[in-house]
C-alpha positions as CSV (number, residue, x, y, z in Angstrom):
1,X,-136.1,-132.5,91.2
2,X,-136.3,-132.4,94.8
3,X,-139.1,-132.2,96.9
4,X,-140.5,-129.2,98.4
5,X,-138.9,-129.1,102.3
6,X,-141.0,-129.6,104.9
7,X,-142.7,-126.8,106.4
8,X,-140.4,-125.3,110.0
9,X,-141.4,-123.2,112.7
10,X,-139.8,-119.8,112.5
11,X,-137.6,-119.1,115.0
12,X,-137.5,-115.7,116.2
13,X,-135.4,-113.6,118.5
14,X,-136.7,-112.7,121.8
15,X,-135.3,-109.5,121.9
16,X,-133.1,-106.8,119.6
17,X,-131.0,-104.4,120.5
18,X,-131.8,-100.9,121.4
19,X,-130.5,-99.2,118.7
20,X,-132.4,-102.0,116.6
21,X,-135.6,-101.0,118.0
22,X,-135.6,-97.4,117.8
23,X,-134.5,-97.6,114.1
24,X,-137.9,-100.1,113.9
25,X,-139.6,-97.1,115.8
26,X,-138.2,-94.6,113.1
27,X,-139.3,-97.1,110.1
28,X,-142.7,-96.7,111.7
29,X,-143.2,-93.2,111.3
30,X,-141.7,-92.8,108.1
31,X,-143.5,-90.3,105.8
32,X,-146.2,-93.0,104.7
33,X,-148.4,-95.2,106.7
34,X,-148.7,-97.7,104.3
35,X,-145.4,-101.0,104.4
36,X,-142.4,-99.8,102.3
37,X,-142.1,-101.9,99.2
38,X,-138.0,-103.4,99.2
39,X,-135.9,-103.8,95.7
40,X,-132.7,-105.7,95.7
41,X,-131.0,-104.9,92.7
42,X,-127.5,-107.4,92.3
43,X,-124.9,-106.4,89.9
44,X,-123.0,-109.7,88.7
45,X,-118.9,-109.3,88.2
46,X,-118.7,-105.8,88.5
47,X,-115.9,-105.0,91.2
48,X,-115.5,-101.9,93.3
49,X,-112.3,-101.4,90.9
50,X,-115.2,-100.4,88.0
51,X,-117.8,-98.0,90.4
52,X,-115.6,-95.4,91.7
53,X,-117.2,-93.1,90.4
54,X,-120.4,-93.5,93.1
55,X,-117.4,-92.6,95.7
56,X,-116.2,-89.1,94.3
57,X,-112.3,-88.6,95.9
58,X,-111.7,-92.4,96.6
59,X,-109.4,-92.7,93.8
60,X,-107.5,-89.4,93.9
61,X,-106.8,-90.0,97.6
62,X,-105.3,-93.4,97.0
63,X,-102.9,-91.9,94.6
64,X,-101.5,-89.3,97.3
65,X,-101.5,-92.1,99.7
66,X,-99.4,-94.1,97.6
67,X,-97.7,-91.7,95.8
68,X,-94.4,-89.8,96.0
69,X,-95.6,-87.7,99.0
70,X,-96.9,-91.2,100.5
71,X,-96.0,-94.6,100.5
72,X,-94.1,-93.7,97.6
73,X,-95.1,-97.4,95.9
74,X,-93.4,-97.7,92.0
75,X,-96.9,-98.5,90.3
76,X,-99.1,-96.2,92.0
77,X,-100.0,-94.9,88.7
78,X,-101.9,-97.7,88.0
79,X,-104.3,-96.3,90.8
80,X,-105.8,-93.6,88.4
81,X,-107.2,-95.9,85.6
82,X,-110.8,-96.4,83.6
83,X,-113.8,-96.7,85.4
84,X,-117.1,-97.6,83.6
85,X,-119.2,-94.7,82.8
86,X,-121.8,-95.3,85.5
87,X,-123.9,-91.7,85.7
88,X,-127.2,-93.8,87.1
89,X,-125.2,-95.4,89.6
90,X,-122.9,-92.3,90.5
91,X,-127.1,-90.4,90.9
92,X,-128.3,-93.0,92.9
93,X,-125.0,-92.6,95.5
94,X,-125.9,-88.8,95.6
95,X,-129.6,-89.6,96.6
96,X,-128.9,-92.2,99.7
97,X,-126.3,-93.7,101.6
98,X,-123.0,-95.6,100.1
99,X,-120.9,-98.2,102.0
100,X,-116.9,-97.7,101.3
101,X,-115.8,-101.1,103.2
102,X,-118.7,-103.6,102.0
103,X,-117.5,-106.8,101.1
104,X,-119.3,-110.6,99.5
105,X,-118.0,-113.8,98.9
106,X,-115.4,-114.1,96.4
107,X,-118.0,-115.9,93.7
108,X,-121.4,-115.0,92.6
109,X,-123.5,-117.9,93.7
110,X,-121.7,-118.1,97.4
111,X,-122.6,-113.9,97.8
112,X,-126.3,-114.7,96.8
113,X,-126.5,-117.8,99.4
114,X,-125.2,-115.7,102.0
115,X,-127.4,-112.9,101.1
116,X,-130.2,-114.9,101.0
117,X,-129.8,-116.4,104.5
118,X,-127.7,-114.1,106.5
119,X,-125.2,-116.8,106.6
120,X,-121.2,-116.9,105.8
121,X,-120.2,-119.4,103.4
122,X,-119.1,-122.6,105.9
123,X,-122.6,-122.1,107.3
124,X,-124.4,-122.7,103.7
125,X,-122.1,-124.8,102.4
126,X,-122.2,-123.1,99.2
127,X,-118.1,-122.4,98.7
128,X,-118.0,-122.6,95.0
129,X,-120.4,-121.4,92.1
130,X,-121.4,-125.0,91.1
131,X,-122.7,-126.1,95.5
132,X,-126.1,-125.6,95.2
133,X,-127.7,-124.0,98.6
134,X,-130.1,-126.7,100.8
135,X,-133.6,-125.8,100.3
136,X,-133.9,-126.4,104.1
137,X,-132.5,-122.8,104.8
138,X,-133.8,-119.7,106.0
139,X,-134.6,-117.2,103.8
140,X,-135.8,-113.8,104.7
141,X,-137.3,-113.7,101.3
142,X,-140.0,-115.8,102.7
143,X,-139.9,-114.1,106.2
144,X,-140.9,-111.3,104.4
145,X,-143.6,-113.2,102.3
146,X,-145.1,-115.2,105.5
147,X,-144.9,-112.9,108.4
148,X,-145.4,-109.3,107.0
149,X,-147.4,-109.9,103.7
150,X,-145.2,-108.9,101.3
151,X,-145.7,-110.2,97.4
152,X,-142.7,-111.4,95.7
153,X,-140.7,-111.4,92.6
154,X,-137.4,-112.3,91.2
155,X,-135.9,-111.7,87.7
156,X,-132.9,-112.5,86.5
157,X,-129.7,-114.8,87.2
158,X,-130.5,-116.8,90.5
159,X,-127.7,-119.2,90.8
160,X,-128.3,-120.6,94.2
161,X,-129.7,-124.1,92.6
162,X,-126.6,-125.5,91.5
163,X,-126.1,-125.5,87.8
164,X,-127.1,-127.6,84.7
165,X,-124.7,-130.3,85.2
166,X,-125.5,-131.0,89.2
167,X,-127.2,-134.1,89.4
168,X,-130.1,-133.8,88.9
169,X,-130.3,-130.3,87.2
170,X,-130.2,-128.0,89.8
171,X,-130.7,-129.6,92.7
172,X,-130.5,-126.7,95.0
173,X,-133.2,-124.4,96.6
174,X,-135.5,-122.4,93.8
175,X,-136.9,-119.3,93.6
176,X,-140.4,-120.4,95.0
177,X,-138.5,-122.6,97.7
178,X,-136.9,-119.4,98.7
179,X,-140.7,-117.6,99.2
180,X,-141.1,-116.0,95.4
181,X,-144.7,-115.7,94.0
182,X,-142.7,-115.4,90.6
183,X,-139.3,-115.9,89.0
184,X,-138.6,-114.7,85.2
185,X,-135.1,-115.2,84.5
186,X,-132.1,-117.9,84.7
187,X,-131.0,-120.3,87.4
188,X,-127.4,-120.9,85.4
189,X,-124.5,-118.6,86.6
190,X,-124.0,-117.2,82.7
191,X,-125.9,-117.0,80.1
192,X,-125.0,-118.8,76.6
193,X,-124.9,-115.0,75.0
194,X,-126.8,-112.0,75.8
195,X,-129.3,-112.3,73.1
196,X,-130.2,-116.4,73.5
197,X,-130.4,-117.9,76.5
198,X,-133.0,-119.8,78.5
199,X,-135.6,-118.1,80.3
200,X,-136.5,-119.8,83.2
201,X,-140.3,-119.4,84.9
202,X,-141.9,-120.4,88.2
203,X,-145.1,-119.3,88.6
204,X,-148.4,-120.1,90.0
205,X,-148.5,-122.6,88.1
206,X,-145.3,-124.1,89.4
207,X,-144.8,-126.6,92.1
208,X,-142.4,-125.2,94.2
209,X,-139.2,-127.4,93.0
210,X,-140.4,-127.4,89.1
211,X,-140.1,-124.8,86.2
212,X,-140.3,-124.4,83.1
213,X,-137.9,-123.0,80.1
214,X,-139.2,-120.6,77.5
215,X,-136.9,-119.0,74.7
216,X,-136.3,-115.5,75.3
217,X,-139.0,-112.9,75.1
218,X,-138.3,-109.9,72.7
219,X,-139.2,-106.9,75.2
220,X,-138.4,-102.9,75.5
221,X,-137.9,-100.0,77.3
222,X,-138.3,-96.3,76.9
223,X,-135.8,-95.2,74.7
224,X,-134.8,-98.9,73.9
225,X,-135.9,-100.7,70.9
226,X,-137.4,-104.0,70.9
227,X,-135.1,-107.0,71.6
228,X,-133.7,-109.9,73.6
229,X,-131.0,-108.3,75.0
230,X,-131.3,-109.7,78.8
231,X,-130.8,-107.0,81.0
232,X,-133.4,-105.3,78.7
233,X,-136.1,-108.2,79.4
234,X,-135.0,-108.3,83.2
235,X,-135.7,-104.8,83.2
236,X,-139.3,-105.0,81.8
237,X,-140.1,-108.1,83.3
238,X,-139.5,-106.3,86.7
239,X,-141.2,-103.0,85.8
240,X,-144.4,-105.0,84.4
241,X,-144.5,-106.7,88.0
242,X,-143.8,-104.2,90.1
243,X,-146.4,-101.9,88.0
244,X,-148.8,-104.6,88.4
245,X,-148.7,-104.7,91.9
246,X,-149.1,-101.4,92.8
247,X,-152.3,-101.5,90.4
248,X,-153.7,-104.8,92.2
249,X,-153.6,-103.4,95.5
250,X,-151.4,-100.5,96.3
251,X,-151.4,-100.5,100.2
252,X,-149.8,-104.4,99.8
253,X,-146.2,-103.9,100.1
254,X,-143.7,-105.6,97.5
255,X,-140.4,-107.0,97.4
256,X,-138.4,-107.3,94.2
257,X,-135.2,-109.3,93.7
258,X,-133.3,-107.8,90.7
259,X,-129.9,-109.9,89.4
260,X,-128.8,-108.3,86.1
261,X,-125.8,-111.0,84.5
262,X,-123.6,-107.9,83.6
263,X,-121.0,-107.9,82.9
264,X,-120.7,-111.7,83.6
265,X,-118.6,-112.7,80.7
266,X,-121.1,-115.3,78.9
267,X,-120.8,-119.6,78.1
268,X,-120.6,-119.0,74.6
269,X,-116.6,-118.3,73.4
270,X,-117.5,-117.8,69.7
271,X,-116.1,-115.4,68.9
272,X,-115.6,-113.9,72.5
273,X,-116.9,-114.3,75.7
274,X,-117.9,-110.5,76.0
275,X,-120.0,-108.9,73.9
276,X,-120.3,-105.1,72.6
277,X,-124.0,-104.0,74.2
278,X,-127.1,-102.7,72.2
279,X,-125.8,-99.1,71.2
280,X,-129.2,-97.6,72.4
281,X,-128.5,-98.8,76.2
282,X,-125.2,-96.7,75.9
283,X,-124.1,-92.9,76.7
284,X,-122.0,-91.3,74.6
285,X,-119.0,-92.0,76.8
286,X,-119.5,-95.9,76.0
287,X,-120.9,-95.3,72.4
288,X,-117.8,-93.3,71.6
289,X,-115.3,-96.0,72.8
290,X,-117.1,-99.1,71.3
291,X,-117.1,-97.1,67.8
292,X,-113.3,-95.9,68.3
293,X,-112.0,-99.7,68.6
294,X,-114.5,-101.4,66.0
295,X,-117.0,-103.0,68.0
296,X,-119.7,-104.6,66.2
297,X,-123.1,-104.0,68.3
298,X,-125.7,-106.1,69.4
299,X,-122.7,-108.7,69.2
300,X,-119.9,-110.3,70.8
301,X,-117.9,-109.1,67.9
302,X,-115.5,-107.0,69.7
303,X,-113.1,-105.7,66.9
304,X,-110.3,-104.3,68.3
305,X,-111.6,-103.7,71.5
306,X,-110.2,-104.9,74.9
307,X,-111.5,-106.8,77.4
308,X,-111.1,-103.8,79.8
309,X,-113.2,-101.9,77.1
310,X,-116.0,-103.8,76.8
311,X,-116.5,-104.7,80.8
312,X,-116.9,-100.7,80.9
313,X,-119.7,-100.5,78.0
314,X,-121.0,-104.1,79.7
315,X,-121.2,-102.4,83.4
316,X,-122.7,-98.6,81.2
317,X,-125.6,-101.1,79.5
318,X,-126.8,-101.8,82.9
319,X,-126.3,-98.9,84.4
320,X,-128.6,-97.1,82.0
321,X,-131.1,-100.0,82.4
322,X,-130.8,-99.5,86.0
323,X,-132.1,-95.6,85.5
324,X,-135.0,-97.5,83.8
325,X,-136.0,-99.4,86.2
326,X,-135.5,-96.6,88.8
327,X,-137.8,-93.7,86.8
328,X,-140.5,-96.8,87.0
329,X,-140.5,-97.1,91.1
330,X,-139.9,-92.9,91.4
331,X,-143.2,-93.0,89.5
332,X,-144.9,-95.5,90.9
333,X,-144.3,-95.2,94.6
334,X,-141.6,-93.5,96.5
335,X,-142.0,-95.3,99.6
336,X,-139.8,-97.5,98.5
337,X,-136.2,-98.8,99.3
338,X,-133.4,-99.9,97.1
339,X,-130.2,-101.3,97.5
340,X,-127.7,-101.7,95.3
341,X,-124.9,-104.4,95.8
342,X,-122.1,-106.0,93.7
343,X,-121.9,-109.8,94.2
344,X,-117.9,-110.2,93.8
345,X,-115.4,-108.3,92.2
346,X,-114.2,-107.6,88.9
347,X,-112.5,-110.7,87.5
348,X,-108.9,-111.1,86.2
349,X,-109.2,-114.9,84.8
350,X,-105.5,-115.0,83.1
351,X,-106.9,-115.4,79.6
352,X,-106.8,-113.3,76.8
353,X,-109.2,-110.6,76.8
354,X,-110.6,-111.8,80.1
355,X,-108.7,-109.7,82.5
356,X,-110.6,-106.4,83.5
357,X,-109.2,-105.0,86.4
358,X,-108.4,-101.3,85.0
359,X,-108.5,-99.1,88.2
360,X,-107.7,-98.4,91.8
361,X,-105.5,-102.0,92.4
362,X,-102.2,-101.9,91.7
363,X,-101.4,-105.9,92.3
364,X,-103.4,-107.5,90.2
365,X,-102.5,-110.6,88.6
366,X,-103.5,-113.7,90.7
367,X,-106.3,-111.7,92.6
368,X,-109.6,-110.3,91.9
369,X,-112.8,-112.4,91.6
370,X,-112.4,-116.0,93.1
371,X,-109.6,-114.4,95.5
372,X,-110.1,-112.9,98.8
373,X,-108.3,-109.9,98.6
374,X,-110.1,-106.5,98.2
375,X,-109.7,-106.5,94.5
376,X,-112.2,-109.8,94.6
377,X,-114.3,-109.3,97.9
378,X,-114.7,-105.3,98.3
379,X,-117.8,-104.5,96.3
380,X,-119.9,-101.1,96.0
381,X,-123.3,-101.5,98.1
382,X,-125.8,-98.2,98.2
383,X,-129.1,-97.6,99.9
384,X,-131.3,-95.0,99.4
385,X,-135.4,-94.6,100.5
386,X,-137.5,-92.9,103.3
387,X,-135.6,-91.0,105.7
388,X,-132.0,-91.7,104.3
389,X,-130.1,-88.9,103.8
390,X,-129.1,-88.4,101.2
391,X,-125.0,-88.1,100.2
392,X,-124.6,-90.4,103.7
393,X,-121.4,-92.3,103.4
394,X,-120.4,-95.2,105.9
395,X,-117.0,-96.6,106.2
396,X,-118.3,-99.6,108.7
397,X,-117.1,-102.8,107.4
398,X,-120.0,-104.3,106.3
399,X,-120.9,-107.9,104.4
400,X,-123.9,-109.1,101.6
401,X,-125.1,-111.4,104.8
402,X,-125.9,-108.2,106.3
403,X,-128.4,-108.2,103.7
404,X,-130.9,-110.3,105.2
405,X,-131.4,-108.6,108.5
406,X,-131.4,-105.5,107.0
407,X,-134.1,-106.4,104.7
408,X,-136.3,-108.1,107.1
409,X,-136.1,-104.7,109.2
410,X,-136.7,-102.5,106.9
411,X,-140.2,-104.4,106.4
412,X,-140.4,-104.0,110.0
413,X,-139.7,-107.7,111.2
414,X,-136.8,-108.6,113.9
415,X,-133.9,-110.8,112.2
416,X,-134.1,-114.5,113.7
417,X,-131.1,-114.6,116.0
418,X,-130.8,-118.5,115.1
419,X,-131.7,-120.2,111.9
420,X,-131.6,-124.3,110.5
421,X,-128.4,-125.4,109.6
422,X,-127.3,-127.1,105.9
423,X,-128.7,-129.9,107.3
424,X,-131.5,-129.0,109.0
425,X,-130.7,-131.1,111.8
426,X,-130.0,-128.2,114.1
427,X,-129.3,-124.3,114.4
428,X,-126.6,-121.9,113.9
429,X,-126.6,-118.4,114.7
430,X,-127.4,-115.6,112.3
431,X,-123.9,-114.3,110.9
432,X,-125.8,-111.0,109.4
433,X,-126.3,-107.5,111.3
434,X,-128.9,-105.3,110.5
435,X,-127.4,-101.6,109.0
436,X,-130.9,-99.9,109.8
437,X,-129.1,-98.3,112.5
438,X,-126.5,-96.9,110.6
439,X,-129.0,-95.8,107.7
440,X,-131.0,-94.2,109.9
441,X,-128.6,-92.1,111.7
442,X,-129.4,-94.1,114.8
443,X,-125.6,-95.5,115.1
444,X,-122.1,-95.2,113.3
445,X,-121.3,-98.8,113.9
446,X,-123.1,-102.1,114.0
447,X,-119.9,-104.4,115.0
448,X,-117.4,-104.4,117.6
449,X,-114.1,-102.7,115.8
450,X,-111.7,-105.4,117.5
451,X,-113.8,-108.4,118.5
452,X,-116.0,-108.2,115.4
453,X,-115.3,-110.4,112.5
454,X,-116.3,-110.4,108.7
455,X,-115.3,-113.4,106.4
456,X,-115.2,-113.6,102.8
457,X,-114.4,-117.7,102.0
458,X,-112.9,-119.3,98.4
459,X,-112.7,-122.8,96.8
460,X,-111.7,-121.7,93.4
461,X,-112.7,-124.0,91.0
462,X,-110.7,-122.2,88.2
463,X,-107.6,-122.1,90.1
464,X,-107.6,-126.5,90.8
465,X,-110.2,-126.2,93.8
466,X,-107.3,-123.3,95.8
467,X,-108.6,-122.1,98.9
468,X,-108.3,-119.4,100.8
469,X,-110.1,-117.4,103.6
470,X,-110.1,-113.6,103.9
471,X,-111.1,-112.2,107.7
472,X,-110.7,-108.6,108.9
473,X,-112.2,-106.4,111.6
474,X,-112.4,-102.8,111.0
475,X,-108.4,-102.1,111.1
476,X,-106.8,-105.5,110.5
477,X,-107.0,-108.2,107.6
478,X,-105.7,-111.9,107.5
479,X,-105.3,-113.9,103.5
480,X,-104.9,-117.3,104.7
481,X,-103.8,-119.8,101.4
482,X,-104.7,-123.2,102.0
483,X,-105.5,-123.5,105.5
484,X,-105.3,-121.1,109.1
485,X,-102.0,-121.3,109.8
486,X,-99.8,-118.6,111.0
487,X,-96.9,-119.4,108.0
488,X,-100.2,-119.5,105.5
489,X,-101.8,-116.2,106.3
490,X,-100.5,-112.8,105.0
491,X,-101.6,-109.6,107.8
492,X,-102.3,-106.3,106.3
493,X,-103.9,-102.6,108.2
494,X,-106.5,-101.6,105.8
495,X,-106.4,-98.5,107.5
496,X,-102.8,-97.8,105.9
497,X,-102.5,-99.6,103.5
498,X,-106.3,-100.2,101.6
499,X,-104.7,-101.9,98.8
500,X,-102.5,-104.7,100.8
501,X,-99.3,-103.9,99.1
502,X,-97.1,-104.2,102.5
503,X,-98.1,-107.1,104.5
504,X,-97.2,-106.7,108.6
505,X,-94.6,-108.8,110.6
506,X,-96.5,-112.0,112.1
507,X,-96.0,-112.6,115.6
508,X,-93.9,-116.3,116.1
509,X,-97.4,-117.3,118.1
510,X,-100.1,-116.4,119.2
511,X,-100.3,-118.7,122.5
512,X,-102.1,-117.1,125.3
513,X,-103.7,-114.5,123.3
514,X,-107.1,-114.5,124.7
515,X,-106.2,-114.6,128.2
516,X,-106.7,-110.6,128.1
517,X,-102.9,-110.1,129.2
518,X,-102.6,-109.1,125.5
519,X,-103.2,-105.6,124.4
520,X,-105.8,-105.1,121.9
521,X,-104.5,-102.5,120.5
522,X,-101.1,-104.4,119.6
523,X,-100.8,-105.5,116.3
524,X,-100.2,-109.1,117.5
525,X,-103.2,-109.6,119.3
526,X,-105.4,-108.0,116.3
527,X,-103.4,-111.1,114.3
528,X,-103.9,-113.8,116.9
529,X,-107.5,-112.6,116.8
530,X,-108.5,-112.9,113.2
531,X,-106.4,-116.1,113.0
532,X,-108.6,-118.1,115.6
533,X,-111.9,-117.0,113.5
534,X,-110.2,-118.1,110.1
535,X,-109.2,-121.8,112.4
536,X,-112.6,-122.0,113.8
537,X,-115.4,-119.7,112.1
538,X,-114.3,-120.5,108.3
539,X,-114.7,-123.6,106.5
540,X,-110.9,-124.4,107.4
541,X,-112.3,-125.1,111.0
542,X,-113.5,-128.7,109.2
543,X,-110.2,-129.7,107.7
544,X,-108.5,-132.6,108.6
């Protein structure tokens, strides 16, 4: 195990921006006097492809955009598909503010590392699921602990320590390293099946690079039976914390770090990698479907049942233990924010009853999770809490590292404009930017349309180590395969074309570009642009 890092002075920025500020000003007079308490809640695999019902419309204006009366593509029927029945989720949108261009890192561990430390992914070094992230780095988890008084928890999948065969075992940073009172839950990406797994603990009896492995507790939830199911135990773990919390000392604000593993397929193959979920965390929607095709319950028995089929009863468990989860905090104090984000998206592996991409994409082999088109890096990512309106929507293209400043502001911190580097030898600037402004109604946007960059970054372990590098602005998207290059990097307008079915024309070069005799507003510039951030702002910048 490694030892605990050496304690750092926090580095803080000197000023924020106006628009920063007055949103801080605005968090100040909120309804309540007392610190909002903060829940993260992480859904794991669950692509933008699966939630579309939280964005009423998105789906049926696709199909007009590429339909007959549009870009008139041959498979635009495939636009209209089968979404998971996701009524909490689609609530939840209703009641706060969705995000319809949010986008993570094309695996789960990399999204977490960058959500954790407002960093992109050649900053943490984390680029595949099995790099562990430095437990030198920032985290705002422990901002939040150390300079505003927050007590915190984590439960469920953590995945930012490396994994079981690292050596040593998960080497990375843990959940206490990070600034967690507690963790209850898994530091593995998967789980060996929903029902038995290891169940991880750090507590106060932990040092902070030790823990200790327990089998899995049989817990409930109203309405839900007794049982190890995991998102069942993540659930009550979370709601006994958070319950006892507000109990100990309600005026003490709480943050709560939720990572449900659905609808991760799981480690065990026998007999399949999916599973058919407890029938009483199911609507009748789900229930009705698992019955039609012979699923076998509480199982991974998934008769004749698809892959497609289950991920939508998979992504319906959680949502309903979502709603659980979320009747606990309405109950035990509104002044509370929650965001809900999806770590990557859904995943097409190429295997027999392992492809699940069943809506809105029309290309689909060769992308989803582990790619960097939209199909693997545009995920769904809703806020809702004290003075957000509710039924907001935001089309500002927007990243998982703006989690961290976010967060930090909404306990009413400034974001550290620079933080250590991998090897905490020096400092690199805070990739993140805080969307307080933009939930708040202070602002529409938080990044320069043209000049403003987002990147989503892949080693694909699955595919023999392929890489590729996705950057876009708020118009304009590069793929680069393999390294920056103009030949290796495909240019699409997600303004026109959403979906990237018809890549643009390439200029020949892109010499001279910046010397402002180009026109921004030319297609060629917006290419030579996002091509220099993929050649010096992604991990291609340190090829040889």
């Amino acid at each position: 195990m490694s030892a605990d890092p050496k304690s750092k002075a926090k580095i803080l920025a000197t000023a924020s921006a106006a628009a920063i500020a007055a949103c801080l000003t605005a968090g100040a007079a909120r309804a309540q006097d007392a610190p909002p308490n903060i829940m993260l809640i992480i859904l794991d695999d669950i692509g933008f492809d699966v939630t579309t019902g939280m964005y009423p419309g998105m789906i049926e204006d696709l199909s007009a955009r590429y339909g007959p009366d549009g870009l008139d593509h041959p498979d635009a029927d495939r636009i209209a598909g089968h979404p998971a029945s996701t009524p909490v989720l689609d609530e939840f949108a209703e009641d706060g503010m969705v995000f319809s261009n949010a986008w993570a890192q094309p695996f789960c561990s990399p999204t977490r590392a960058s959500m954790l430390t407002g960093l992109f992914s050649a900053k943490t070094r984390v680029l595949t699921y099995a790099d562990p992230l430095a437990s030198t780095h920032e985290s705002f988890v422990r901002n939040l602990k150390e300079d505003a008084g927050y007590a915190t928890g984590v439960f469920g999948k953590w995945h930012m320590a490396g994994i079981p065969s690292n050596q040593p075992p998960y080497p990375g940073m843990k959940p206490k390293q990070a600034g967690f009172d507690l963790f209850e839950g898994n530091m593995h990406a998967a789980p060996l099946t929903y029902w038995d797994y290891d169940y991880e603990i750090q507590d106060d009896s932990s040092p902070d690079d030790m823990w200790r492995t327990e089998e899995a507790p049989v817990r409930s939830l109203p309405g839900i039976a007794p049982t190890t199911y995991a998102p069942v135990v993540k659930a009550a773990d979370t709601i006994d914390w958070i319950t006892a919390q507000e109990q100990a000392d309600p005026d003490k604000p709480w943050f709560a770090w939720v990572a449900f593993n659905l609808s991760h397929a799981t480690i065990s193959s026998d007999p399949t990698q999916m599973i058919v979920p407890n029938a009483d965390t199911l609507d009748d929607v789900s229930r009705q479907e698992m019955e039609a095709c012979n699923g076998v319950f509480e199982s991974a028995d998934l008769g004749d049942c698809s892959g497609e089929a289950s991920m939508r009863a998979m992504t319906n468990s959680v949502d309903t233990v979502i709603g659980k989860v979320l009747d606990a905090v309405d109950a035990l104090d509104p002044n509370t924010y929650v965001i809900i984000i999806a770590d990557n998206g859904t995943p097409m592996y190429g295997r027999p009853g392992l492809d699940f991409i069943d809506n809105m994409y029309i290309t689909r082999d060769g992308r989803g999770k582990g790619t960097v088109y939209e199909s693997g890096a545009r995920v769904t990512l809703a806020v809702r809490g004290p003075n957000i309106q509710a039924g907001a929507r935001s089309d500002e293209f927007v990243h998982a590292v703006d989690i961290f400043p976010t967060v930090l502001n909404l306990g009413g911190l400034e974001s550290p404009a620079m933080v250590p580097d991998a090897d905490n030898t020096g400092e690199v600037a805070v990739d993140g930017v805080s969307l307080s402004p933009i939930l708040f109604g202070q602002a529409d946007h938080v990044r320069d349309p043209n000049e403003g960059f987002l990147l989503t970054e892949s080693r694909n372990l699955m595919a023999a180590g392929a890489e590729q590098v996705g950057v876009r602005n708020r118009d304009y998207k590069l793929v680069c395969d393999g390294n920056a290059a103009i030949e290796a990097c495909a240019f699409y307008n997600l303004v026109n074309d959403p979906l990237e079915e018809y890549p643009l024309p390439k200029p020949a070069d892109c010499a001279g570009f910046a010397d402002g005799l180009w026109n921004t507003a030319e297609e060629s510039w917006q290419f030579c642009r996002l091509q220099h951030v993929a050649a010096t702002e992604s991990f291609f910048k340190d090829a040889p």
